[in-house]
C-alpha positions in Angstrom: 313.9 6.4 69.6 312.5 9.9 68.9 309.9 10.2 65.4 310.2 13.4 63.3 306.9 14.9 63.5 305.7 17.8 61.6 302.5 19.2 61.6 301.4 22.1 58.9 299.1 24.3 62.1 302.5 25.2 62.8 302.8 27.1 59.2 301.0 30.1 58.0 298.2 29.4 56.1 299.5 30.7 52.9 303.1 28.4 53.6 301.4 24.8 54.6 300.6 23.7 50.8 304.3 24.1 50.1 305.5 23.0 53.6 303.1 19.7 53.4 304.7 18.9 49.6 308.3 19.3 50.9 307.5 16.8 53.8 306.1 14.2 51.0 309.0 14.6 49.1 311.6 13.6 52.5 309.0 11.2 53.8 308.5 9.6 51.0 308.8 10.3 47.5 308.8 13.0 45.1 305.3 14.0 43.9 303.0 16.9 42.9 300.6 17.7 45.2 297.5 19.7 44.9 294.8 20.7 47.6 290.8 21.5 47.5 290.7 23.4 50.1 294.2 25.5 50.6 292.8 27.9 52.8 291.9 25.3 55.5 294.6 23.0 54.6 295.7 21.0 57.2 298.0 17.5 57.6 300.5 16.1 59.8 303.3 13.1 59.4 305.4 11.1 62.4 308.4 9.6 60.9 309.8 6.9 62.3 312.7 5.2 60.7 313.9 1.4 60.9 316.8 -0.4 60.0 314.9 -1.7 56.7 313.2 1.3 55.7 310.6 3.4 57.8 307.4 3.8 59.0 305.1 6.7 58.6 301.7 8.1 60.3 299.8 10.4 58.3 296.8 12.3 59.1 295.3 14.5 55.8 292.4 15.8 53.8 291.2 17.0 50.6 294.4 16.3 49.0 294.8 14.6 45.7 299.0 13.5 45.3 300.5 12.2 42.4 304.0 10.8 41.4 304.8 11.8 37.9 307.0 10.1 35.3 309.0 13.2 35.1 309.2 13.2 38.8 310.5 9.1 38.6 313.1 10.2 36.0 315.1 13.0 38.3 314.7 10.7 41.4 313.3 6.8 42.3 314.9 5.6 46.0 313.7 2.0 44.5 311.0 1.5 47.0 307.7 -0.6 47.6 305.0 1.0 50.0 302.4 -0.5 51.9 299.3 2.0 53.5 297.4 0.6 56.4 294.8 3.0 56.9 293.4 3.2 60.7 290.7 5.9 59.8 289.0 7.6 56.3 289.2 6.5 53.0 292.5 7.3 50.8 291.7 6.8 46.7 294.9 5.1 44.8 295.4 4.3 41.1 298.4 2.6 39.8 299.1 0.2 37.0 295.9 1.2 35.9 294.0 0.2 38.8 292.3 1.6 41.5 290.2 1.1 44.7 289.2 3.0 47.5 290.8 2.4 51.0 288.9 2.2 53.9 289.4 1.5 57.7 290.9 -1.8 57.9 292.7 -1.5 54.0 295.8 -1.7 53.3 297.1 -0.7 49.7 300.7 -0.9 47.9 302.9 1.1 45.8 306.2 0.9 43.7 308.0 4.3 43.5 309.2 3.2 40.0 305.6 4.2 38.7 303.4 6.4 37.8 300.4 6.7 40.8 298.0 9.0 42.2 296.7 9.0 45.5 293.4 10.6 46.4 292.1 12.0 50.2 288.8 13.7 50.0 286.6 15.8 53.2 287.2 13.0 55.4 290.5 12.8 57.3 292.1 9.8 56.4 294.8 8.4 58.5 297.8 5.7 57.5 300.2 3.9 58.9 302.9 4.1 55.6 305.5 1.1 55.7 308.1 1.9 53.0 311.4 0.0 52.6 313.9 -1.1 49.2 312.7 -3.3 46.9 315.2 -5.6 47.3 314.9 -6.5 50.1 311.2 -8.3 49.5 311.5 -12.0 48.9 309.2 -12.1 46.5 309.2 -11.8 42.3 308.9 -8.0 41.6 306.0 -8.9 38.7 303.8 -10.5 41.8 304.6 -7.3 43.7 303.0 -5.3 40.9 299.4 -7.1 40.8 298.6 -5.2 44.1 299.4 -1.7 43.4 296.2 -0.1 43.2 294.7 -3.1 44.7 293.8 -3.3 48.4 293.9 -6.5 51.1 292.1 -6.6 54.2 294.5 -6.0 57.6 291.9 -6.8 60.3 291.7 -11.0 59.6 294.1 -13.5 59.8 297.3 -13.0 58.7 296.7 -9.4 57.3 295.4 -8.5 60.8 298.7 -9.9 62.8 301.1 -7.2 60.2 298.3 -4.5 60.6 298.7 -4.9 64.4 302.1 -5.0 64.8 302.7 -1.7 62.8 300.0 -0.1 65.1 301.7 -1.3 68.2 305.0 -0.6 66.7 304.2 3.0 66.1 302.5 3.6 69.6 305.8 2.0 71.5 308.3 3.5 68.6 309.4 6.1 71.8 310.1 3.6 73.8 312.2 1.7 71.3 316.6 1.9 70.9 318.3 1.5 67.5 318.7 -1.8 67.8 315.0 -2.5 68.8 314.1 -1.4 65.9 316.3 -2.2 63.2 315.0 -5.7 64.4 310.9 -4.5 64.4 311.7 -2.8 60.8 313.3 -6.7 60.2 310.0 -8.6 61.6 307.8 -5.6 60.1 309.2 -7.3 56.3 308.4 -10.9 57.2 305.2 -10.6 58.1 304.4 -8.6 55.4 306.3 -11.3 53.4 303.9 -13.9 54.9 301.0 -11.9 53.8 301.5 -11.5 50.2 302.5 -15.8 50.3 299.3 -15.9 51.7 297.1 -14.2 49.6 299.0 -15.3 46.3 298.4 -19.2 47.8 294.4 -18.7 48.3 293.7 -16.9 45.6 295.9 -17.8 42.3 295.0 -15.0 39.9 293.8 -11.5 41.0 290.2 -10.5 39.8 290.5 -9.4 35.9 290.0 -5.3 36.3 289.8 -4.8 32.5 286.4 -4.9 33.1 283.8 -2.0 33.9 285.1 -0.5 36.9 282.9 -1.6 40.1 281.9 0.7 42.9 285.6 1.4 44.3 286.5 2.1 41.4 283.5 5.0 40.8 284.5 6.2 44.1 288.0 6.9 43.3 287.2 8.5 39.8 284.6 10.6 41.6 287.6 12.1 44.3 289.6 12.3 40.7 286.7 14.3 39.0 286.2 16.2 42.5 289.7 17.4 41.9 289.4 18.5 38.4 286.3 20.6 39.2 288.0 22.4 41.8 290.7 23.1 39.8 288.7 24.7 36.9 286.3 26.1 38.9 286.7 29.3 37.3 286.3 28.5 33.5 282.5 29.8 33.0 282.4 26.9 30.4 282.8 23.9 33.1 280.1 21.4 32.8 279.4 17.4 32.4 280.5 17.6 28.8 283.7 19.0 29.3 284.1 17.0 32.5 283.2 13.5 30.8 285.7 14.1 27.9 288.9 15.2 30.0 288.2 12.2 31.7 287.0 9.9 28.2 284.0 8.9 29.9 280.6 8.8 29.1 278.1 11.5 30.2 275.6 8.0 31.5 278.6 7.2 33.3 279.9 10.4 34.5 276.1 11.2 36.2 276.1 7.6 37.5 279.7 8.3 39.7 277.6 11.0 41.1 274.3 9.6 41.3 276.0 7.4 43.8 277.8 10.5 45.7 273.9 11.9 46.4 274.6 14.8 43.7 274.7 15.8 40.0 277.8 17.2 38.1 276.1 20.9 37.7 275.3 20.8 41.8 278.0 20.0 42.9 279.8 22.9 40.6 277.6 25.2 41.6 277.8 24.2 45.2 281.9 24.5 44.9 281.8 28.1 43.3 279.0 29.4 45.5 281.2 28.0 48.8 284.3 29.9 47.6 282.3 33.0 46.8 280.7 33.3 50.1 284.1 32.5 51.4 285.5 35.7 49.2 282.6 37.9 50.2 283.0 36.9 53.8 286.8 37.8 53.6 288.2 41.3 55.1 291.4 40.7 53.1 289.0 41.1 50.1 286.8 44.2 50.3 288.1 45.7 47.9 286.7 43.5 45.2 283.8 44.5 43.6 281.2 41.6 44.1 280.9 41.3 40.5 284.7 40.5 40.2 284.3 38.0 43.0 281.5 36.3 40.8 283.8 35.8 37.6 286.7 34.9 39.4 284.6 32.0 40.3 283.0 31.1 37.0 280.0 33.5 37.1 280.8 36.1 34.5 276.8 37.3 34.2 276.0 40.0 37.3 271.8 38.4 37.3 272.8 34.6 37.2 275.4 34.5 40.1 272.7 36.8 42.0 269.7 34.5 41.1 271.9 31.4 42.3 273.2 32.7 45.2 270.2 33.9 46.6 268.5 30.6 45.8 271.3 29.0 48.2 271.9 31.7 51.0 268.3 33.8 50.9 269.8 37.0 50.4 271.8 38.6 47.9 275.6 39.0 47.9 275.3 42.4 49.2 273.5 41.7 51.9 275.3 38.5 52.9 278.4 40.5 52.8 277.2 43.1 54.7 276.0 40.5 57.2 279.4 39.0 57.2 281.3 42.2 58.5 278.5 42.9 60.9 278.1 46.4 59.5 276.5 47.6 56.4 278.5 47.2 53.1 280.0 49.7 50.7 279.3 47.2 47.8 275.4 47.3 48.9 275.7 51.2 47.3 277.1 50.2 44.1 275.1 50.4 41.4 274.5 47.4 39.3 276.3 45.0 41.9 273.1 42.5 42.8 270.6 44.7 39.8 270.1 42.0 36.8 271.9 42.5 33.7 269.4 42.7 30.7 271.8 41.2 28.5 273.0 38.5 30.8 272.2 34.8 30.7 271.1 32.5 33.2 273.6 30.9 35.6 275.2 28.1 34.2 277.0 25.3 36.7 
């Protein structure tokens, strides 16, 4: 049988975000994706499908995807999905729960919800087995107490279904349409064997009403991550603003990154300082004053984004940009680009 691979390194830069969300939508389901880092973007998917549904490998970063009630309204292909992940950490939050998949984690899904799925700078890599609802013998409610949960593949019965969609993937080439309608058929009942397992040993699933543990911190802190990046540019950005969108404490909000080795202001700053040295760095842009590079990333005052870049780099932004081209910059003779504004206030984020 021969997979349907597509990799975005075969798109131009400025045409993988919209190429990668396409592929989600036929390899999966409909959602709205949104990236960190769209300049260095970069995923790939194998598709293989099976009589019962299909299974896919994914490789991405930096990623945060979501499936939308509006979304589940113009299309739901009725559909449970498990993720084995085989490398990274992926974030997931459904039925208002979450956890943070690791290595050795596998995760579940129902397309006829709500859920957001979260990949930060590591690469994270899943094996995604997706087939009909109906075709699960087992009570849709008890299907439901997973998603957003996670179950260890690499012990006992968990680690015979983990294995077999590895293998099954690395021999998929090998395989003819009727190998593997059948693999897609023993693929289900070992999954099947899994939930009976796990539903025998433990009765009732741990009560997450209560304060969210460290998975849970982890996940919010990729959610946060995402938000940041996304209003990177509104000079007004800080922990107060950040704690309310999410309706969270500021203790709590400084605890999640606390744990990540970072404040809520650093990290900001370290985001808006990256993507001005990226600007400043850029050929494409050298026509931008630096000042407009500065507000276009949240530093509207010409002496603050100077004082804070030169804290992080050691030289100015004229200088770095200079250094950057490998020949003196025409922004270094502007007046007023790196001088302190008397008026301005110190850098915020």
């Amino acid at each position: 049988m021969h997979s349907i691979v597509i990799d975005t390194v075969e798109f131009p830069v400025n045409e993988r975000p919209e190429a990668w969300a396409e592929t989600m939508a036929l390899a999966q389901v409909t959602q709205r994706v949104k990236f960190l880092e769209t300049a260095t973007f970069g995923a790939r998917i194998e598709m293989m499908p099976l009589g019962v549904g299909q299974v896919s490998e994914l490789s991405y970063a930096s990623v945060i995807a979501q499936r939308t009630p509006r979304l589940i309204r113009q299309s739901d292909p009725e559909m449970y999905h498990v993720a084995v992940v085989t490398a990274g950490e992926i974030g997931i939050e459904q039925y208002r729960q979450s956890c943070l998949l690791k290595r050795g984690d596998m995760g579940f899904f129902d397309s006829s919800r709500s859920f957001d799925t979260f990949a930060g700078d590591t690469p994270g890599k899943t094996l995604l087995f997706q087939f009909p609802k109906k075709l699960l013998r087992l009570p849709h409610e008890r299907f439901t107490r997973l998603c957003g949960l996670s179950l260890p593949w690499t012990e006992g019965v968990g680690r015979l279904f983990g294995q077999y969609l590895v293998g099954m993937a690395e021999e998929y080439v090998h395989c003819t349409p009727q190998d593997v309608t059948r693999l897609g058929g023993t693929a289900l009942d070992l999954l099947s064997a899994v939930l009976a397992h796990h539903f025998e040993r433990d009765a009732a699933l741990p009560d997450m009403s209560a304060a969210p543990g460290e998975a849970g911190r982890n996940v919010m802190f990729l959610r946060i991550s995402a938000f940041i990046v996304e209003h990177l540019r509104d000079p007004a950005l800080g922990p107060e603003a950040i704690a309310s969108a999410h309706r969270i404490s500021l203790r709590y909000l400084h605890r999640i990154f606390q744990e990540n080795g970072t404040t809520p202001r650093a990290f900001i700053r370290q985001q808006r300082l990256d993507r001005c040295r990226g600007d400043l760095a850029n050929p494409a842009l050298a026509h931008l004053t630096i000042h407009t590079i500065a507000a276009r990333w949240g530093y509207p005052q010409p002496d603050g984004f100077s004082r804070a870049f030169r804290t992080a780099t050691g030289m100015s932004p004229s200088e770095y940009r200079a250094a950057m081209r490998g020949a003196a910059s025409p922004d270094a003779a502007r007046p007023g680009d790196d001088a302190p504004d008397p008026g301005a206030h110190p850098a915020t984020g």
